[in-house]
BAZASE-424839 format. One record per residue (C-alpha): residue number from 1; residue in one letter; x, y, z. Coordinates in nm, 4 decimals. Layout:
BEGIN
NUM; a; X; Y; Z
...
This chain:
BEGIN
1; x; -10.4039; 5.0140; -2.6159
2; x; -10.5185; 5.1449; -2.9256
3; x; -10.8666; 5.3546; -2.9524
4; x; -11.0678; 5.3588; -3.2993
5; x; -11.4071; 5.5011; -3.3045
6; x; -11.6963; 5.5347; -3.5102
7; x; -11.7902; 5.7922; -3.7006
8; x; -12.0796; 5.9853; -3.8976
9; x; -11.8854; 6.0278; -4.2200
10; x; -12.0151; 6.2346; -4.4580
11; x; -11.9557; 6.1695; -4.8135
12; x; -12.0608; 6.1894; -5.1994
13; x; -12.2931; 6.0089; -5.3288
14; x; -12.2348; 5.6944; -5.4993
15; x; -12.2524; 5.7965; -5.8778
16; x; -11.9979; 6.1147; -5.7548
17; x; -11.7377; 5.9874; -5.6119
18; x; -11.4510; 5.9694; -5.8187
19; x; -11.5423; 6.2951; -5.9649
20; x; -11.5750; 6.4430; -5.5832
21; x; -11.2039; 6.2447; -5.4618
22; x; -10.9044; 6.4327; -5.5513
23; x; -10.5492; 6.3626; -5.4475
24; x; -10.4208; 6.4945; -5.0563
25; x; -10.3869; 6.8825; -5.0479
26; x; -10.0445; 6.8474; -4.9866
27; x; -9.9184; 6.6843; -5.2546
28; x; -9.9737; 6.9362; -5.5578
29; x; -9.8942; 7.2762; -5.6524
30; x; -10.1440; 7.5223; -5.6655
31; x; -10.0548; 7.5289; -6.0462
32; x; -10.1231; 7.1318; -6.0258
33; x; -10.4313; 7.1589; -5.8682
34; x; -10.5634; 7.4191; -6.0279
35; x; -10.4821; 7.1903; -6.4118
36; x; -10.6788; 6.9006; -6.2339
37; x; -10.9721; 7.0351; -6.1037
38; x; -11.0338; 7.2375; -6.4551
39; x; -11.3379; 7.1610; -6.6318
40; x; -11.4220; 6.9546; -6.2665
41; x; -11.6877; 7.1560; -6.0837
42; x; -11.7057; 6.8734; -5.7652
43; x; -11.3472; 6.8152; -5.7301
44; x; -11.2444; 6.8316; -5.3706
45; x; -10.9700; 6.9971; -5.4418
46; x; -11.1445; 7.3483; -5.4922
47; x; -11.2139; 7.2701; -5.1301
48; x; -10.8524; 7.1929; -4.9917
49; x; -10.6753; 7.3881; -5.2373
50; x; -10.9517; 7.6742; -5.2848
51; x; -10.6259; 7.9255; -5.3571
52; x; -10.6811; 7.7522; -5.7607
53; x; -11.0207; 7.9174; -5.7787
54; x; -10.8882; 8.2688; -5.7023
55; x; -10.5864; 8.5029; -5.9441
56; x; -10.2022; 8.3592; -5.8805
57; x; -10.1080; 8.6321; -5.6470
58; x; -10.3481; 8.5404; -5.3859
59; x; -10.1532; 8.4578; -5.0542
60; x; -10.2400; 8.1075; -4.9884
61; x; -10.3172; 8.2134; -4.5631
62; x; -10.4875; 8.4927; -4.6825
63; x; -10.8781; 8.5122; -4.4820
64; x; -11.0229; 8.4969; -4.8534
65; x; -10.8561; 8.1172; -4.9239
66; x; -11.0528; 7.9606; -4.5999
67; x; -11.3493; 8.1592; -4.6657
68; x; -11.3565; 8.0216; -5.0252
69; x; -11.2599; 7.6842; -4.8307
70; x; -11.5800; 7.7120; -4.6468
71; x; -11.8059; 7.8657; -4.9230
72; x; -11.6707; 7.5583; -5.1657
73; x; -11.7324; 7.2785; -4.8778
74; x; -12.0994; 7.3984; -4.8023
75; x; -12.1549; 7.4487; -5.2122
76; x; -12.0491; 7.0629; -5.2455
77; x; -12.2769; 6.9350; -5.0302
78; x; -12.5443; 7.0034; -5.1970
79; x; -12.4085; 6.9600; -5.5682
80; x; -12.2713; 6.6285; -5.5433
81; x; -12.5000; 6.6003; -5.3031
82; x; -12.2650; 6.4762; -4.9778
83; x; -12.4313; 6.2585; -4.7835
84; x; -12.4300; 6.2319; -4.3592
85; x; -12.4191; 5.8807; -4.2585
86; x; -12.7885; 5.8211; -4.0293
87; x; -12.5133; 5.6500; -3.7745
88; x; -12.1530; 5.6208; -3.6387
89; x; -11.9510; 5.3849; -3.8835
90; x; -11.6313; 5.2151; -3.9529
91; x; -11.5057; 5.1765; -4.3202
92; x; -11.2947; 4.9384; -4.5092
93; x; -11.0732; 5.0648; -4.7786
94; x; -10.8898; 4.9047; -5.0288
95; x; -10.6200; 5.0882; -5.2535
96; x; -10.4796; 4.8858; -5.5531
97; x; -10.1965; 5.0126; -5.7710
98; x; -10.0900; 4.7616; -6.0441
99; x; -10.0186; 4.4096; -5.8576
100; x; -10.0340; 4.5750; -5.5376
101; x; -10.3486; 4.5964; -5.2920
102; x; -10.3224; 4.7419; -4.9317
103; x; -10.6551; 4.7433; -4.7504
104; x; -10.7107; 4.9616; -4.4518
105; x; -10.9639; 5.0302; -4.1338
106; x; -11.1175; 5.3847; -4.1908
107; x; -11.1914; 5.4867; -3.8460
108; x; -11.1565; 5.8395; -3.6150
109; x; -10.8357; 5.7720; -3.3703
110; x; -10.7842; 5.9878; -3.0392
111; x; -10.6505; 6.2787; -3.0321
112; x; -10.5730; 6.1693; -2.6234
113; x; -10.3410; 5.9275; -2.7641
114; x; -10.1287; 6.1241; -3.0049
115; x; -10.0460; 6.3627; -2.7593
116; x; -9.9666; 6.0861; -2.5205
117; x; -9.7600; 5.9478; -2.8201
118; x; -9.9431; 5.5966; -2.8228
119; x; -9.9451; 5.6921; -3.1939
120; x; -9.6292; 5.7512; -3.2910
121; x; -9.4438; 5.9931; -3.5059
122; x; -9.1279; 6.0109; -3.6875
123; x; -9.1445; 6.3298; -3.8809
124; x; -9.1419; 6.6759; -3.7640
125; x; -9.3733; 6.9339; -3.8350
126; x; -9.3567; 7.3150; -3.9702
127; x; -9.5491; 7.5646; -3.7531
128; x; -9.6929; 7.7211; -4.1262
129; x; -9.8037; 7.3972; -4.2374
130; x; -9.9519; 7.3589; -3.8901
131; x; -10.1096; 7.6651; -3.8991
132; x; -10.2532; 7.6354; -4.2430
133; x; -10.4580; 7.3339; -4.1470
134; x; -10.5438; 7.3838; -3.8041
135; x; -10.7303; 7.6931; -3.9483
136; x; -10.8834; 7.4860; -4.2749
137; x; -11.0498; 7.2519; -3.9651
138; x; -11.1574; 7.5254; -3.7989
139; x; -11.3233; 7.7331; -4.0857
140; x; -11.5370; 7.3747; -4.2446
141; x; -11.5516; 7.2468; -3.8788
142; x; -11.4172; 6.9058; -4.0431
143; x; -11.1174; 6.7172; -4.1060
144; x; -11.1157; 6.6137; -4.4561
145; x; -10.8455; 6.3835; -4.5161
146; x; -10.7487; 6.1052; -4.3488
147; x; -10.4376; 6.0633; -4.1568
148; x; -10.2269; 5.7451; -4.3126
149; x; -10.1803; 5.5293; -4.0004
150; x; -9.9851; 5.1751; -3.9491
151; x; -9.9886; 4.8952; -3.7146
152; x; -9.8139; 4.5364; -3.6711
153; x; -10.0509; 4.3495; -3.7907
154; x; -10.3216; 4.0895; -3.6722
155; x; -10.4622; 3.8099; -3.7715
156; x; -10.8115; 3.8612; -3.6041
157; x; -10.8383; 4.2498; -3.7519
158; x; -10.7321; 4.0703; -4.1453
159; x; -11.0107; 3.8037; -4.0931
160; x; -11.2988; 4.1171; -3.9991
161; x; -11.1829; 4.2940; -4.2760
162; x; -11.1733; 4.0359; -4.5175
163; x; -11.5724; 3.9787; -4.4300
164; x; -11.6625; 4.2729; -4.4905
165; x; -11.5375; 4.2836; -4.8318
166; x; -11.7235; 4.0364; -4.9444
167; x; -12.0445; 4.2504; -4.9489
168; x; -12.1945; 4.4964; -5.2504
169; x; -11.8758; 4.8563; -5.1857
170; x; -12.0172; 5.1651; -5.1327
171; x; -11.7419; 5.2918; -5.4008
172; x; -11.5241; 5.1452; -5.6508
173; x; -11.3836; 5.3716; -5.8799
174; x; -11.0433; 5.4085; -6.0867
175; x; -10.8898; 5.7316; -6.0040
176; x; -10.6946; 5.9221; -6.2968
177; x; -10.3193; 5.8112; -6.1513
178; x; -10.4601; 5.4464; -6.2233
179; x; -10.5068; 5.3486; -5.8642
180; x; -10.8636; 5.1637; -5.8104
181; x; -11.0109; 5.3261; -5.4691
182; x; -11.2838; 5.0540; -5.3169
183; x; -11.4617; 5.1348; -4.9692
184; x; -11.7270; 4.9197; -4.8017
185; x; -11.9443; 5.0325; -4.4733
186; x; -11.8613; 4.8000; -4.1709
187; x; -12.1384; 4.6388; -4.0375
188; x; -12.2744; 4.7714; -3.6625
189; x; -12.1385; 4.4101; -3.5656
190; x; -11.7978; 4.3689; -3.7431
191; x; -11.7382; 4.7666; -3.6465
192; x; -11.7843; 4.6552; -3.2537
193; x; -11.5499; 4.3578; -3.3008
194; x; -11.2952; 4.5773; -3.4936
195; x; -11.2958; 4.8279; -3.2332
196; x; -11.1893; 4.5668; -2.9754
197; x; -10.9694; 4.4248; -3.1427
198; x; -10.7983; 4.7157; -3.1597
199; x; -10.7576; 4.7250; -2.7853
200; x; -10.5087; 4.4713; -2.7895
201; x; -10.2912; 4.6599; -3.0593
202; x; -10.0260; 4.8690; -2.8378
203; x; -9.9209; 5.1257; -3.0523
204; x; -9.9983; 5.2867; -3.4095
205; x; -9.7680; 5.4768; -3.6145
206; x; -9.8119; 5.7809; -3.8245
207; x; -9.7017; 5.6816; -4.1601
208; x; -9.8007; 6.0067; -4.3852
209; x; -10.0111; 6.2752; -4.2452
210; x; -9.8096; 6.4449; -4.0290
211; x; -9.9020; 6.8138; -4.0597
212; x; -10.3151; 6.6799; -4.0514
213; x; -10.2678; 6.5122; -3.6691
214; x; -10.0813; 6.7839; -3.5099
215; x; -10.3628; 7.0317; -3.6842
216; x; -10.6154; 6.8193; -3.5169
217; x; -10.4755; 6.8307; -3.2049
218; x; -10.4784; 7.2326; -3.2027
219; x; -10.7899; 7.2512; -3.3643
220; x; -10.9493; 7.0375; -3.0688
221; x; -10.7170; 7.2518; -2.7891
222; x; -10.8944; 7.5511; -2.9316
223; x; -11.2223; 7.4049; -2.9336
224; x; -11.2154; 7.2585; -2.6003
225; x; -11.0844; 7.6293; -2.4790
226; x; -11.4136; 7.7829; -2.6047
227; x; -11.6384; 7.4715; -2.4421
228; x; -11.6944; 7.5456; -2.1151
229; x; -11.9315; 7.1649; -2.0798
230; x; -11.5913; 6.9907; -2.2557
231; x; -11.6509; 6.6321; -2.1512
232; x; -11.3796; 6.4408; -2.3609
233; x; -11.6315; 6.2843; -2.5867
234; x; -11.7051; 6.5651; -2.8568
235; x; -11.6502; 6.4586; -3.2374
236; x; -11.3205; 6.6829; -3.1849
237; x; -11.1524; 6.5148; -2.9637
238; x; -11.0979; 6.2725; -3.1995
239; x; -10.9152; 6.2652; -3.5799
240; x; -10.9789; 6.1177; -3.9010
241; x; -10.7448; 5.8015; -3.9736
242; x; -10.6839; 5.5246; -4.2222
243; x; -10.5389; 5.2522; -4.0501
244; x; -10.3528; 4.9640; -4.2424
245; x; -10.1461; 4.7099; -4.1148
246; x; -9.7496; 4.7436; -4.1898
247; x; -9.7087; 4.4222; -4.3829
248; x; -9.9382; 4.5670; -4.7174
249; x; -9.7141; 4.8958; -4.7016
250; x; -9.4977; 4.9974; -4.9657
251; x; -9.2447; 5.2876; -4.9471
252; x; -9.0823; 5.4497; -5.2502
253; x; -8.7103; 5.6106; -5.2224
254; x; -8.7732; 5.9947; -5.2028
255; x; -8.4720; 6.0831; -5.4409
256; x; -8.2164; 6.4053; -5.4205
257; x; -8.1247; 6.6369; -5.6760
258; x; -7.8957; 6.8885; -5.6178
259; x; -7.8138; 7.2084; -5.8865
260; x; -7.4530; 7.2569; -5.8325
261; x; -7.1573; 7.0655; -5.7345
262; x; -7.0334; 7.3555; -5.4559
263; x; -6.7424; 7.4775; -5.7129
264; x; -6.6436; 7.1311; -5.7778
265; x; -6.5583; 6.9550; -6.1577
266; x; -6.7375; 6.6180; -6.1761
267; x; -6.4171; 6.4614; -6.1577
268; x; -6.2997; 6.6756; -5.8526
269; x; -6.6738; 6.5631; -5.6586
270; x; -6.6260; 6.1798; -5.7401
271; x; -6.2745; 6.1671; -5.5788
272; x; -6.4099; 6.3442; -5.2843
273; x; -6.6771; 6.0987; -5.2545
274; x; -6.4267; 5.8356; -5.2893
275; x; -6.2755; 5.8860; -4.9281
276; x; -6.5833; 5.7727; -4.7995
277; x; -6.7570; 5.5445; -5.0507
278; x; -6.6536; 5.2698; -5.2778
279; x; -6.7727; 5.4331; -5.6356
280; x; -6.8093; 5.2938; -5.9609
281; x; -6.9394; 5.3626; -6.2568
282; x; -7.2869; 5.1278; -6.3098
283; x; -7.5769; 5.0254; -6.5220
284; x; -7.8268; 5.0560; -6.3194
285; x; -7.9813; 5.3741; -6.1529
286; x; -8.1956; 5.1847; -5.8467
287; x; -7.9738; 5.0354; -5.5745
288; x; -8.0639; 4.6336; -5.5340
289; x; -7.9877; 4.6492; -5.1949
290; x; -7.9343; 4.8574; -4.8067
291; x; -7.5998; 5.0000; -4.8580
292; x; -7.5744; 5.1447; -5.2063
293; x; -7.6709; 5.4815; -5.3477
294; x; -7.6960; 5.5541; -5.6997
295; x; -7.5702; 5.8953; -5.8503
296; x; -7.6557; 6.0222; -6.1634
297; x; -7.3204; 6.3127; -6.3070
298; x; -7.2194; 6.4206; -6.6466
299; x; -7.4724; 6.1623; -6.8166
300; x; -7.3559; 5.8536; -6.6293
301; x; -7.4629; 5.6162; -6.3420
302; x; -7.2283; 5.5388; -6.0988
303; x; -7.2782; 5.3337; -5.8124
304; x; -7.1741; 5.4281; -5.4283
305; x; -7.0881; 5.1758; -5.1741
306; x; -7.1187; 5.2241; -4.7959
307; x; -6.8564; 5.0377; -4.6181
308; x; -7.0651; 4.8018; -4.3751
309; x; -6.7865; 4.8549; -4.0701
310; x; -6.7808; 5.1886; -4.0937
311; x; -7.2084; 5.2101; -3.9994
312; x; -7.3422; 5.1978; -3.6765
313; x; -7.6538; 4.9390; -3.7505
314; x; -7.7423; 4.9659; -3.3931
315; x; -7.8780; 5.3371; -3.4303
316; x; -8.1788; 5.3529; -3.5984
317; x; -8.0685; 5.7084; -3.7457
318; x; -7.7067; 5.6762; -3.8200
319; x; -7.7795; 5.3330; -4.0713
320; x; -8.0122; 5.4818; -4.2833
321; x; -7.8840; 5.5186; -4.6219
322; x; -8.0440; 5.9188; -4.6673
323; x; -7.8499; 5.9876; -4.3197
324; x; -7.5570; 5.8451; -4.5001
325; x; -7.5649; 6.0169; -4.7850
326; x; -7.6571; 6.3702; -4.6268
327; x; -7.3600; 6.3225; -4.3636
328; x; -7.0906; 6.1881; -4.6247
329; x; -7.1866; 6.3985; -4.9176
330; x; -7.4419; 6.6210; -4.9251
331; x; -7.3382; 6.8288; -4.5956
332; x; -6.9668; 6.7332; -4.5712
333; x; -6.9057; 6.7821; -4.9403
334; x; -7.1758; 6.9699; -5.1564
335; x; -7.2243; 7.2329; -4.8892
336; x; -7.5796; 7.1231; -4.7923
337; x; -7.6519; 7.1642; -4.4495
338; x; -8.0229; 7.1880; -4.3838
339; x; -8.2326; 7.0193; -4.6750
340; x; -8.5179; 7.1883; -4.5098
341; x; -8.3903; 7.5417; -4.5943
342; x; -8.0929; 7.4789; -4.8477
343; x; -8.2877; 7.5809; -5.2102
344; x; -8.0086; 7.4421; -5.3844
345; x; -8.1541; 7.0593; -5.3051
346; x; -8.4962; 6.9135; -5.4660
347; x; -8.6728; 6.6095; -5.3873
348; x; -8.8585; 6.3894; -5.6519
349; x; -9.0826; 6.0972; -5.5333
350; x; -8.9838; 5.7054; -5.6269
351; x; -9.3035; 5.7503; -5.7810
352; x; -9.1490; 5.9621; -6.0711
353; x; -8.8987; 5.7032; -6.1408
354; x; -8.5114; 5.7318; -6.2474
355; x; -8.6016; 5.8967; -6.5925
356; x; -8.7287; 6.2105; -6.3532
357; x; -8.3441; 6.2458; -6.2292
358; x; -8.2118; 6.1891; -6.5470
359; x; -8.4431; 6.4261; -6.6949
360; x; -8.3534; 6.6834; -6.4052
361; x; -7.9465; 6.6564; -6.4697
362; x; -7.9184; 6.6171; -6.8464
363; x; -8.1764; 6.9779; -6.8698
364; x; -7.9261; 7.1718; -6.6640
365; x; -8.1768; 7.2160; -6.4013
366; x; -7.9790; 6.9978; -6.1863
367; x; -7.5746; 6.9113; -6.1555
368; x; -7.6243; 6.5651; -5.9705
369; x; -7.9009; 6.3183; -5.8823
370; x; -7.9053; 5.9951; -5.6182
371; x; -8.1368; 5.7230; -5.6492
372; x; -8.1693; 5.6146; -5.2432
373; x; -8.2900; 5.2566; -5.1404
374; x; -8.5837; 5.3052; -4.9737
375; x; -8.6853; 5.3018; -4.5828
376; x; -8.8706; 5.0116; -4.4935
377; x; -9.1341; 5.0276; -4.2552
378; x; -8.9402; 4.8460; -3.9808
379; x; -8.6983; 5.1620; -3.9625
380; x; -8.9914; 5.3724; -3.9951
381; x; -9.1018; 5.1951; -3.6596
382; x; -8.7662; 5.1974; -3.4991
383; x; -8.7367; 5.5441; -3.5308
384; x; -9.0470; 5.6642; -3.4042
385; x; -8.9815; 5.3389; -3.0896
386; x; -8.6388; 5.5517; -3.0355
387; x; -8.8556; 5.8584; -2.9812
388; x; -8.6491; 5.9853; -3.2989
389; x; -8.7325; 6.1830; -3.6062
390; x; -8.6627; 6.0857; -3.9927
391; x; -8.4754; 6.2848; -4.1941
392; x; -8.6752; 6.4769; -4.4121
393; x; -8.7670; 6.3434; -4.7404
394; x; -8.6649; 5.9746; -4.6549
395; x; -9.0457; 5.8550; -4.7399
396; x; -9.2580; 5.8406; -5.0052
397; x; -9.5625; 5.5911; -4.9775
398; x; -9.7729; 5.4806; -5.2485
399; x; -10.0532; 5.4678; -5.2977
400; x; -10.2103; 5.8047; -5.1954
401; x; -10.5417; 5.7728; -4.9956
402; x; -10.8166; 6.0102; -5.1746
403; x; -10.9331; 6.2982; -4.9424
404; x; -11.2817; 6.4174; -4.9926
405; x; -11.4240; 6.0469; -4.9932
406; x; -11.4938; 6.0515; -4.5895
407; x; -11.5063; 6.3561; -4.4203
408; x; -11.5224; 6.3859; -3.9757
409; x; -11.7624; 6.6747; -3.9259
410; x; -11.6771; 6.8193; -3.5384
């Protein structure tokens, strides 16, 4: 069973939202940030990424980044002005990027039931990442982006949503990337129905946001430690979450690069690879199909082949094609053996497109690029079923939800 609850969100006003909503913290430099919040005196990003207000040295866990955190949060309030919802409320919202729409529940989820691992995970977590956010909820007292959740879907949940959106949004705004952002307040009765209906949903799956639940979930041990009346019912035992059902989810490859060939001649690296793919030379840089990895060397495309018998399509793992490609190249012949800690691998978002690896190689600033076919949402769901964990960097979903738009005060 499934718990979503309502929530006092507080948010900009109407006429300042798109200037308030700014891309997840996460997902940006500091350099990045700091180029799109210029000449932007609301942008939320001064409030996740506060480190762009202060000199390039700064240490990004330093006590003056959340103070500045804090000082920028409590500043925005009243300059945008952020608005506190008079009530607890649900939230429909609606991403569209080019032909493709993916609507969503906005909704606090229980922290009770990640740690019981109701809602599922398939990534895991670095303690400094942790650390960095569990003390960003602690210093605003708020969680301020959502946490990208997924369910198999229903067909009473689409039909309440639907509804709702046929009333006057509370926002609908085109966001610089492109992507139109469009959220509507649930109604007191369609927010009760939703919330039942969710009852009958047995799991939910952590699709991005990671790092933000298992903050929440220290944030609220901590809290709870200091509460000697703790009853289970305080705003922080529960975590902001965007919940959309799996079949309007769309996941981009998350493409290698990789800045040396470990002492090998481009010539020398494709007959190593040829002992345990079929390779070619090709046309095309995006795989059509489960199976085949494209590699980008010495200004050509070539095409590498998995042989089908030789993959174990019963482990959830084992068959996906960035498991393949880190056990049969990237560890047993390039050297890489931990893309976590290896600095001679990078990682460039389907978003970015072929041209990026292309772009990478034929600069020098890389030796060799693969284009990966991406996970589908199905193995995202098998692995976190299996009680498993992705490799890193297998996922890349788009679009990006906006933080700043709903914040959970606790």
């Amino acid at each position: 069973m499934a718990t979503i609850r309502a929530f006092r969100a507080l948010r900009p006003a109407k006429n300042k939202a798109a200037e308030v909503s700014a891309v997840p913290y996460d997902v940006v430099s500091a350099i990045e940030a700091r180029q799109m919040a210029e000449g932007n005196e609301l942008s939320f990003l001064r409030v996740s990424r506060p480190e762009l207000e202060l000199p390039d040295d700064t240490n990004p866990y330093s006590d003056t980044v959340y103070q500045r955190a804090a000082r920028n949060f409590e500043k925005l309030k009243t300059a945008a002005p952020m608005i506190e919802e008079d009530k607890p409320s649900l939230y429909v919202y609606s991403l569209r990027m080019g032909e493709r729409t993916q609507t969503g529940i906005a909704a606090c989820s229980s922290i009770d039931e990640y740690d019981a691992d109701i809602i599922r995970k398939h990534e895991r977590t670095r303690k400094d990442k942790e650390d960095d956010r569990t003390r960003h909820i602690l210093q605003l007292r708020a969680q301020t982006g959502p946490v990208f959740l997924t369910y198999r879907g229903r067909a009473e949940i689409d039909k309440l949503v639907a509804d709702e959106m046929k009333a006057e949004p509370l926002y609908d705004f085109v966001a610089r990337d492109g992507v139109t952002h469009t959220i509507w307040r649930a109604s007191s009765e369609a927010a009760r129905k939703l919330i039942e209906a969710f009852r009958s949903v047995p799991l939910l799956y952590i699709a991005d946001g990671h790092h933000r639940a298992a903050s929440a979930s220290r944030a609220r041990a901590e809290l709870k430690s200091e509460n000697t009346d703790h009853t289970g019912d305080e705003e922080y035992n529960f975590f902001l979450t965007v919940l959309f059902p799996a079949d309007q989810l769309h996941i981009m490859p998350y493409n290698r690069v990789v800045k040396d060939l470990n002492g090998l001649t481009a010539d020398e690296l494709i007959t190593a690879l040829s002992q345990n793919f079929s390779v070619a030379e090709s046309d095309s840089p995006t795989p059509r199909l489960k199976g085949e990895i494209c590699m980008y060397l010495a200004g050509r495309w070539h095409k590498l082949t998995v042989p089908t018998d030789s993959v174990r399509q019963d482990d959830p793992i084992a068959s996906l094609d960035v498991s393949i490609l880190q056990e049969r190249a990237m560890d047993s012949i390039l050297g890489i053996k931990d893309v976590r800690t290896d600095k001679r691998i990078d990682f460039i978002g389907g978003i970015r497109g072929t041209a990026a690896l292309e772009k990478a190689v034929d600069e020098g600033r890389a030796a060799v690029a693969f284009s990966i076919y991406p996970v589908t949402v199905d193995d995202l769901m098998a692995v976190a079923d299996a009680n498993e964990i992705m490799p890193p960097k297998s996922t890349w979903f788009e679009p990006k939800l906006r933080d700043g738009l709903l914040s959970h005060l606790i």
